[in-house]
C-alpha positions as CSV (number, residue, x, y, z in Angstrom):
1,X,7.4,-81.0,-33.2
2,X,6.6,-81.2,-36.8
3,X,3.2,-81.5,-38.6
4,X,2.9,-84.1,-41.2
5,X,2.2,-82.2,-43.8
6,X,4.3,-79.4,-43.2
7,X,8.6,-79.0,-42.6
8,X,7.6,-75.8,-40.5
9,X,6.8,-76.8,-36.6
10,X,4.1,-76.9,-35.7
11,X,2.6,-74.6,-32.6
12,X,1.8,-76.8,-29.0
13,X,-2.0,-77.4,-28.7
14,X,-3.7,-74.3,-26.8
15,X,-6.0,-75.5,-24.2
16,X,-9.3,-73.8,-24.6
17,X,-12.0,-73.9,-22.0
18,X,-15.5,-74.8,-23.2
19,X,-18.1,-71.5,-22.7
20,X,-20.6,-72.8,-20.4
21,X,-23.2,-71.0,-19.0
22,X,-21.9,-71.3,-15.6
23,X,-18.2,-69.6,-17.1
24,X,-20.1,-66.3,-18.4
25,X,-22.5,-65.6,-14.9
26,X,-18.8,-65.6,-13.6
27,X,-17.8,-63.1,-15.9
28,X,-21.0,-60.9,-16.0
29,X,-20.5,-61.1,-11.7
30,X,-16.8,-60.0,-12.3
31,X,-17.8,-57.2,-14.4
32,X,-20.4,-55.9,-11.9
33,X,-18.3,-56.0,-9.3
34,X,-15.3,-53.7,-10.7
35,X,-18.1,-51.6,-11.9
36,X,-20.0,-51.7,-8.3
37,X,-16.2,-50.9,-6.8
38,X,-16.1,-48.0,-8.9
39,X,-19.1,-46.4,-8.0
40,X,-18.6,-46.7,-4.7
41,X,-15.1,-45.0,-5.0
42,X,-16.8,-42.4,-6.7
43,X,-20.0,-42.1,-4.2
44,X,-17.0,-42.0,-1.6
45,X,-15.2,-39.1,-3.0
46,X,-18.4,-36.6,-3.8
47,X,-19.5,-37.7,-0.2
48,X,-16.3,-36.2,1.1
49,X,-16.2,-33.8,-1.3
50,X,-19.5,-32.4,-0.3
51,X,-19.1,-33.5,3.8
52,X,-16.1,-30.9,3.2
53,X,-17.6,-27.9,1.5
54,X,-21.2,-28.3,3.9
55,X,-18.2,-27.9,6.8
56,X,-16.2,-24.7,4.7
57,X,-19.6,-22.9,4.1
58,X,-21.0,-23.4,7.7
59,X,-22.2,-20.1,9.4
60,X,-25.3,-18.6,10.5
61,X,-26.4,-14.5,10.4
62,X,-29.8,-12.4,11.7
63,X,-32.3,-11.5,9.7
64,X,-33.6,-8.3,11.9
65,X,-36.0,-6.5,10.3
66,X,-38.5,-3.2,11.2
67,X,-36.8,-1.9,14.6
68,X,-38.9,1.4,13.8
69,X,-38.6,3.1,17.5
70,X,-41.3,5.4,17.8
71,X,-43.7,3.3,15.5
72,X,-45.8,2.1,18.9
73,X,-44.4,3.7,22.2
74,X,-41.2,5.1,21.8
75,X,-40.1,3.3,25.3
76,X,-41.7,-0.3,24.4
77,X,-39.9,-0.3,20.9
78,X,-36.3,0.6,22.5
79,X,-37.0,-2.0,24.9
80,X,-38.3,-4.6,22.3
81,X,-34.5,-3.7,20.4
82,X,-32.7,-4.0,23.5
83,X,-34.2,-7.3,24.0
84,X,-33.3,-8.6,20.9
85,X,-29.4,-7.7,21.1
86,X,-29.1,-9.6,23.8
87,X,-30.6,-12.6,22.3
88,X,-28.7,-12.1,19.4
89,X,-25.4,-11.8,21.1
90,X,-26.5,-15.2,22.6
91,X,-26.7,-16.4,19.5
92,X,-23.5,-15.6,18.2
93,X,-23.7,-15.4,15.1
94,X,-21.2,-14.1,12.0
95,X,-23.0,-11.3,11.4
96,X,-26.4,-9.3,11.0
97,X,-28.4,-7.7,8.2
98,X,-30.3,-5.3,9.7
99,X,-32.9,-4.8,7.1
100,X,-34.3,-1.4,7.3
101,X,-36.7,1.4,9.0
102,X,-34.5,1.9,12.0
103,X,-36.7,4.4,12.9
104,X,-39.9,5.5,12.4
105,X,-39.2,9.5,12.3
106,X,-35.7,9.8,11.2
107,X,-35.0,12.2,14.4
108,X,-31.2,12.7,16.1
109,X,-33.0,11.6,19.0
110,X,-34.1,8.7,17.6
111,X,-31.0,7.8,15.2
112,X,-29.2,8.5,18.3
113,X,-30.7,6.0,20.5
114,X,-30.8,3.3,17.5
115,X,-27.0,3.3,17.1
116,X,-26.3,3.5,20.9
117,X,-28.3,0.3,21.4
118,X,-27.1,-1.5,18.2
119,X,-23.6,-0.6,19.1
120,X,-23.7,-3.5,21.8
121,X,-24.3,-6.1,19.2
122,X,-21.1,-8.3,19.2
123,X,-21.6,-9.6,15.7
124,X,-21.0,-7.0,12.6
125,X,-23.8,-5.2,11.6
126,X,-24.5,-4.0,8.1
127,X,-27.5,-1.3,7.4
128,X,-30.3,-1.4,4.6
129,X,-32.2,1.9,4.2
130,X,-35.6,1.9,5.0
131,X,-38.3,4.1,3.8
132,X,-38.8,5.4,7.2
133,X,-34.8,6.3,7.3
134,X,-34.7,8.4,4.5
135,X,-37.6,10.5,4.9
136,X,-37.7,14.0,7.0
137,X,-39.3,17.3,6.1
138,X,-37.0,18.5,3.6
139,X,-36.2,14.9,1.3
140,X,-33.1,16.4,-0.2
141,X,-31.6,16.0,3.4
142,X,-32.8,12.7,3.8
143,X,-30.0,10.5,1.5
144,X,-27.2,12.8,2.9
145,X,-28.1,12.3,6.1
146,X,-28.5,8.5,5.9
147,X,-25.0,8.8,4.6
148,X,-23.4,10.5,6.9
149,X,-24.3,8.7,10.0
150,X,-24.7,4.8,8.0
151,X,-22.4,5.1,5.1
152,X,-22.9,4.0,1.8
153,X,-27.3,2.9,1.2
154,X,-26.2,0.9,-1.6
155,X,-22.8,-1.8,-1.8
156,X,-22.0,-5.4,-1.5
157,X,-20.1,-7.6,1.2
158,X,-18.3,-11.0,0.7
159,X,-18.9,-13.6,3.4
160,X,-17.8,-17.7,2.6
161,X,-18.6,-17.8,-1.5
162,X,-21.3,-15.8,-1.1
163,X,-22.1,-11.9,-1.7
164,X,-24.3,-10.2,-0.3
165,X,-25.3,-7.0,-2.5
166,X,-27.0,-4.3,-0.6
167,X,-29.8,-2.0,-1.8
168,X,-31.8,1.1,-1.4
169,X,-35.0,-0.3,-2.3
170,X,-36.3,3.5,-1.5
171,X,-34.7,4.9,-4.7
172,X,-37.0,2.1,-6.9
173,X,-40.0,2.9,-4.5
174,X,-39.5,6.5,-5.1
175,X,-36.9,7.5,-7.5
176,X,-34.1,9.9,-7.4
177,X,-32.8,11.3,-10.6
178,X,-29.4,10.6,-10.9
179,X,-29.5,8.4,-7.7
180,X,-31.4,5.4,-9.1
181,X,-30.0,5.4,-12.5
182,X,-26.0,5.1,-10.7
183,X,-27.6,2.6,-8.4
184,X,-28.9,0.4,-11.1
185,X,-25.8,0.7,-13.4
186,X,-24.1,-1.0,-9.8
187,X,-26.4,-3.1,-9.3
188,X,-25.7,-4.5,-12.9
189,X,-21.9,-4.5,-12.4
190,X,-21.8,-5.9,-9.5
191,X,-24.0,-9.1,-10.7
192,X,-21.5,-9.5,-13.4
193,X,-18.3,-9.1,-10.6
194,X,-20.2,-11.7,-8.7
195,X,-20.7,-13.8,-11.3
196,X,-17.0,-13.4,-12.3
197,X,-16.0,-14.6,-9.5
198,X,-17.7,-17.4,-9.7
199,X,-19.5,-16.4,-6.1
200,X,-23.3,-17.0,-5.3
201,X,-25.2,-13.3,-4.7
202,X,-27.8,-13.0,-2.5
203,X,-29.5,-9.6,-2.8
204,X,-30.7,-7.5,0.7
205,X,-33.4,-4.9,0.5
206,X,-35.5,-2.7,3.0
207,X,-38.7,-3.5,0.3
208,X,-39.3,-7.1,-1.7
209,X,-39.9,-7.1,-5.6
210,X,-43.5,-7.5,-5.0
211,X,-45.8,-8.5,-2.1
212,X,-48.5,-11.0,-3.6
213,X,-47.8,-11.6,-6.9
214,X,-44.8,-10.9,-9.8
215,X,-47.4,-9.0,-11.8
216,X,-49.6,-7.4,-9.6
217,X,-50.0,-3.2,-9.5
218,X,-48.2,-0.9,-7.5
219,X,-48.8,-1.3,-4.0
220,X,-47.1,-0.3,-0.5
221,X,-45.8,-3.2,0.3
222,X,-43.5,-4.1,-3.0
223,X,-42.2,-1.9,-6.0
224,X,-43.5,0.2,-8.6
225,X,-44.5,-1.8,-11.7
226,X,-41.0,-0.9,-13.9
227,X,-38.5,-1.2,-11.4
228,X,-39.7,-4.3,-10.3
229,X,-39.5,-5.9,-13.5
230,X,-35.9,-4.0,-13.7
231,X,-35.4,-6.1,-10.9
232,X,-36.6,-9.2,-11.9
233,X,-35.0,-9.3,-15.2
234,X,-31.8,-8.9,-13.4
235,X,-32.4,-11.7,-10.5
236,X,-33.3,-14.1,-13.6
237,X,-30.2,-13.3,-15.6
238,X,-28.0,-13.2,-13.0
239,X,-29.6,-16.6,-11.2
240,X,-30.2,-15.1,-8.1
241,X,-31.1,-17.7,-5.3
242,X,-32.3,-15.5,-2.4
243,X,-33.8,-12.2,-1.8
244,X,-34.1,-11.0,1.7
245,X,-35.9,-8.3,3.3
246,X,-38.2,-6.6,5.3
247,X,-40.9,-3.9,5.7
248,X,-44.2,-6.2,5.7
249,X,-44.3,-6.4,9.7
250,X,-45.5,-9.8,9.0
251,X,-43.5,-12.9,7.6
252,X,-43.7,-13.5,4.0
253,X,-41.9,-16.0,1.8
254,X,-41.9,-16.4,-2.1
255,X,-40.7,-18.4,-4.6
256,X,-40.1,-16.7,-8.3
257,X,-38.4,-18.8,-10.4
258,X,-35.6,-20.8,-8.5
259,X,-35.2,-17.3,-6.1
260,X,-36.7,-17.3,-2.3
261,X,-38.0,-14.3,-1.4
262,X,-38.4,-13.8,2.3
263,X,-39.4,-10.6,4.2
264,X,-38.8,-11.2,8.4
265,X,-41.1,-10.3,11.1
266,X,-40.7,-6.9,12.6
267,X,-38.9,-6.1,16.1
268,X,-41.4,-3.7,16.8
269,X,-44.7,-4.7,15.8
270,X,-46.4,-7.2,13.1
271,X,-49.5,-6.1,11.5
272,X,-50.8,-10.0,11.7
273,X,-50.4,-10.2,15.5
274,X,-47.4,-12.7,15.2
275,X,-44.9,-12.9,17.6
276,X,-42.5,-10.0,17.6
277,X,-38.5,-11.6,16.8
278,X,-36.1,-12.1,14.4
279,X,-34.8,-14.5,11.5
280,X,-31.8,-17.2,12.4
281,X,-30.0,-18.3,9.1
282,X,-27.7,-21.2,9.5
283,X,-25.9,-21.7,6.3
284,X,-24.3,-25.2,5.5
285,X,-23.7,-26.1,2.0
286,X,-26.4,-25.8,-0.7
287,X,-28.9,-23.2,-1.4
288,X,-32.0,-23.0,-0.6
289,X,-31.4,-21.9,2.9
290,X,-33.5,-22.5,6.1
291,X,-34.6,-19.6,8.7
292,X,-36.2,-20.1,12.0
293,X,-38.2,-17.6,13.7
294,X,-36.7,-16.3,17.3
295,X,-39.1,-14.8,19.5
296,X,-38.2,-11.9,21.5
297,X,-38.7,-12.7,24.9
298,X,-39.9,-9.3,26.0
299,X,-40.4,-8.7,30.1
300,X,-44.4,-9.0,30.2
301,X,-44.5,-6.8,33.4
302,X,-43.0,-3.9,35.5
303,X,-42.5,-4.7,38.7
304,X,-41.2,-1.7,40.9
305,X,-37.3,-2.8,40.5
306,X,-34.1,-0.8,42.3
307,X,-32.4,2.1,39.6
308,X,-29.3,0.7,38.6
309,X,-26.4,1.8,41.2
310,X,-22.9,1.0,40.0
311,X,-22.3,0.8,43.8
312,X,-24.4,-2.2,44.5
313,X,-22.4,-4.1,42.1
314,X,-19.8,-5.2,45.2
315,X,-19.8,-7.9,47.7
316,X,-22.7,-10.9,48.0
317,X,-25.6,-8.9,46.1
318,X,-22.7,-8.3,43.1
319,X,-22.1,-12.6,43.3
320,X,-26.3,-12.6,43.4
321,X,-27.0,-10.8,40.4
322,X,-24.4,-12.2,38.4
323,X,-25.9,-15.5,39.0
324,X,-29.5,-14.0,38.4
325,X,-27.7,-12.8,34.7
326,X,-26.9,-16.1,34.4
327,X,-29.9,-17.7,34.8
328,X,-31.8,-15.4,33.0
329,X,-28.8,-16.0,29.8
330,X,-29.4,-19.6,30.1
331,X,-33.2,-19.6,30.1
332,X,-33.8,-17.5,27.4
333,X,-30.5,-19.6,25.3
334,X,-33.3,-23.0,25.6
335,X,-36.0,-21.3,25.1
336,X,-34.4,-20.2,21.7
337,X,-33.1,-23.9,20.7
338,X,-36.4,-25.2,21.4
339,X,-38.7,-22.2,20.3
340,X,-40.9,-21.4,23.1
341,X,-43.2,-18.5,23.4
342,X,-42.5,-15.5,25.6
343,X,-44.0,-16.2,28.9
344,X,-43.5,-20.5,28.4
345,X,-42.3,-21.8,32.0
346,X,-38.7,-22.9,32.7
347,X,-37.6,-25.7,34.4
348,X,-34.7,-27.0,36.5
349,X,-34.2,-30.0,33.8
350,X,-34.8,-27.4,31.0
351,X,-31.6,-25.2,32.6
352,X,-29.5,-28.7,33.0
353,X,-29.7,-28.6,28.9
354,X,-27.4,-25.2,28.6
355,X,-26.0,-24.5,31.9
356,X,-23.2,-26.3,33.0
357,X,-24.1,-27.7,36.7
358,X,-27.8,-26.5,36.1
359,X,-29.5,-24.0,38.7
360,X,-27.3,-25.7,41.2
361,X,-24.2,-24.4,40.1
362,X,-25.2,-21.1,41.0
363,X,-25.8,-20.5,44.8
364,X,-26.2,-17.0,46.6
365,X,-23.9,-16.2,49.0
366,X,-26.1,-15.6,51.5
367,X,-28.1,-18.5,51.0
368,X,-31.4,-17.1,49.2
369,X,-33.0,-19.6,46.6
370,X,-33.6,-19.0,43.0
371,X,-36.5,-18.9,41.5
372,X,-36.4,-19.3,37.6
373,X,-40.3,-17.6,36.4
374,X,-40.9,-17.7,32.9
375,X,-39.3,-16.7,29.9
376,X,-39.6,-13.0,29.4
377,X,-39.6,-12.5,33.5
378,X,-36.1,-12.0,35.3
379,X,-35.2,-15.0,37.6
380,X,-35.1,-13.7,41.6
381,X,-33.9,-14.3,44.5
382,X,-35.1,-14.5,48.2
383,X,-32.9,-12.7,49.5
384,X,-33.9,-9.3,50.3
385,X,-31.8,-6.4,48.2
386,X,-31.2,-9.4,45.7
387,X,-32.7,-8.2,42.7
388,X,-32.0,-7.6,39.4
389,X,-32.4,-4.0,38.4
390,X,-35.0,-3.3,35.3
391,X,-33.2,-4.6,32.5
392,X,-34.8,-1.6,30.3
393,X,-32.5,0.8,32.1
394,X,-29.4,1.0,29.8
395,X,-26.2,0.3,32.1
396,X,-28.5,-3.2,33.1
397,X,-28.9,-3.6,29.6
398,X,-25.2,-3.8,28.7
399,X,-24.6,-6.2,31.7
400,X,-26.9,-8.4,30.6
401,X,-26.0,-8.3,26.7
402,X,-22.2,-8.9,28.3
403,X,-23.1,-11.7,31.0
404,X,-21.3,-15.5,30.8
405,X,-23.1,-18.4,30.1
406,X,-21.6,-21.2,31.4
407,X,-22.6,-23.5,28.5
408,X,-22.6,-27.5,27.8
409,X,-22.6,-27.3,24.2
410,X,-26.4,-26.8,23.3
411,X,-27.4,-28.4,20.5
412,X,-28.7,-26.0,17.5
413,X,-31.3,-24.1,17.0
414,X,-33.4,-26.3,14.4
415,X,-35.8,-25.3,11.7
416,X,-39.6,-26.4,12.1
């Protein structure tokens, strides 16, 4: 094919839709859609992305703060940390912070019976120095001491792809010379370690940074003015998210900046009449994290109970009381999920939640009926001779921090 005016051929005719209006919607929809697929590939990725690292980060620890045995009665505040083992060793969780004044006159007695009762926690336990810990009639004894029986008052832990740096708030409350300038300079290095390592630190202390307000004067409750600021300065630079603690006896919670500041509720006694308990920190994905108060759920009476014989523990009343354990394990596991009071009532539907079979699952051998009381009073039997002995007696103690529960996969313990 030739053109007229030309000896060259001549290219074919190229067919060339007209633009209508109706030709570029199509194109504009086109668009959108590859871009709409797009976006949803990538909404599908960070979703799994994140769904993956919420399920690598997932664990939950104790906040227990204040123990202080002696503080009220000597016998009520063992019994009030005896109770709150065994509700922590229901819990399970990865680990506990024990977050100072373990005592509340740093005796060998008193040390003595601290670590024999905390030595039945089935979760790591890792100490902050209280005020109360390191003070005794000659204070030059006091950090050796504390030492000696604890280990270091001052280092860090990794857990997940977080660290958890440790201090002795004491030596900022009332410093050491020598001791507070070495603990510092840590403090400093170990911020830049953690930040190194591209890992989030979370900083434990017996005292908070301050009590009402970032700038207020010195009082009990917080830091001196400079060694708060010290402090500060450091959490800013070093973008710390949370700061945990205790020694208030009373809940508090902060925010300074983009850090939480939360000081638990004592195990012993809370200067607001709160609830005596504990701090449960499940941990899945981001920060800021979520706590929910556990109650303890202290025995409200004394009832005239048999001593603990080792010889009892044989034949039907043995098969009794390990059901009474039981029940009294899978009571107190609800009344945590759902937060109830010490003292709330217990029902057979409430047991059907965590026990598998429910109350009827269990069955004395010879053929007494359970009765379930209230939280914070032992299930019984009756049977005569079929009683639990007191639970503040320490062999009963270990028994119940040890006793199965036959579980059905509770559901969590949520936040409020």
């Amino acid at each position: 094919m030739t053109c007229k005016s030309s000896p060259f051929p001549c290219r074919p005719p190229v067919f060339r839709p007209l633009r209508t209006k109706t030709n570029g919607s199509l194109a504009i929809i086109r668009r959108l859609a590859v871009a709409l697929r797009m976006f949803l590939c990538i909404v599908w990725v960070s979703f799994f992305a994140e769904a993956r690292a919420a399920a690598d980060t997932r664990f939950s620890f104790i906040q227990l703060c204040d123990p202080q045995l002696g503080m009220t009665d000597y016998k009520e505040d063992i019994g009030s940390l005896e109770q709150a083992v065994k509700q922590i060793n229901s819990l399970a969780p990865d680990f506990v912070l024990m977050c100072g004044d373990f005592v509340h006159k740093p005796t060998e007695t008193s040390f003595s019976d601290f670590r024999r009762i905390m030595g039945t926690v089935s979760a790591p336990c890792y100490w902050v120095a209280g005020n109360h810990d390191l003070t005794l009639a000659k204070p030059g004894d006091a950090l050796p001491r504390y030492r000696e029986l604890f280990g270091r008052d001052y280092y860090s832990f990794s857990h997940d792809r977080f660290r958890f740096v440790v201090l002795n708030t004491q030596l900022l409350k009332n410093p050491v010379p020598g001791e507070t300038e070495t603990e510092m300079a840590w403090l400093k290095d170990e911020l830049q370690a953690t930040r190194k390592a591209d890992m989030i630190p979370i900083l434990v202390g017996h005292h908070p940074p301050f009590y009402g307000q970032p700038g207020e004067s010195d009082v009990w409750q917080g830091l001196p003015v400079e060694p708060r600021r010290t402090l500060l300065a450091l959490c800013d630079q070093y973008r710390v998210p949370t700061y945990l603690s205790g020694h208030t006896h009373h809940f508090v919670e902060h925010r300074y900046g983009t850090m939480d500041i939360v000081s638990g509720e004592a195990v012993s006694t809370n200067t607001d009449g709160h609830a005596i308990g504990f701090r449960l920190w499940r941990v899945q994905g981001d920060l800021p994290w979520q706590s929910t108060f556990i109650p303890l759920y202290k025995r409200t009476q004394i009832k005239p109970k048999p001593a603990y014989d080792p010889a009892a523990e044989a034949g039907s009343v043995a098969v009794c009381r390990a059901n009474l354990r039981q029940l009294d394990a899978a009571k107190e596991a609800f009344g945590m999920q759902r937060q109830l009071p010490n003292g709330a009532p217990i029902s057979d539907e409430d047991l059907a939640a965590v026990l598998k079979g429910g109350r009827a699952s269990l069955v004395c051998p010879d053929h007494g009926q359970y009765r379930i009381q209230g939280l914070g009073t032992d299930p019984e039997c009756t049977q005569p001779g079929h009683r639990l002995p007191y639970f503040y007696q320490f062999e009963e103690f270990q028994n119940r921090c040890q006793a199965p529960r036959r579980v059905i996969d509770p559901p969590p313990v949520t936040a409020p």
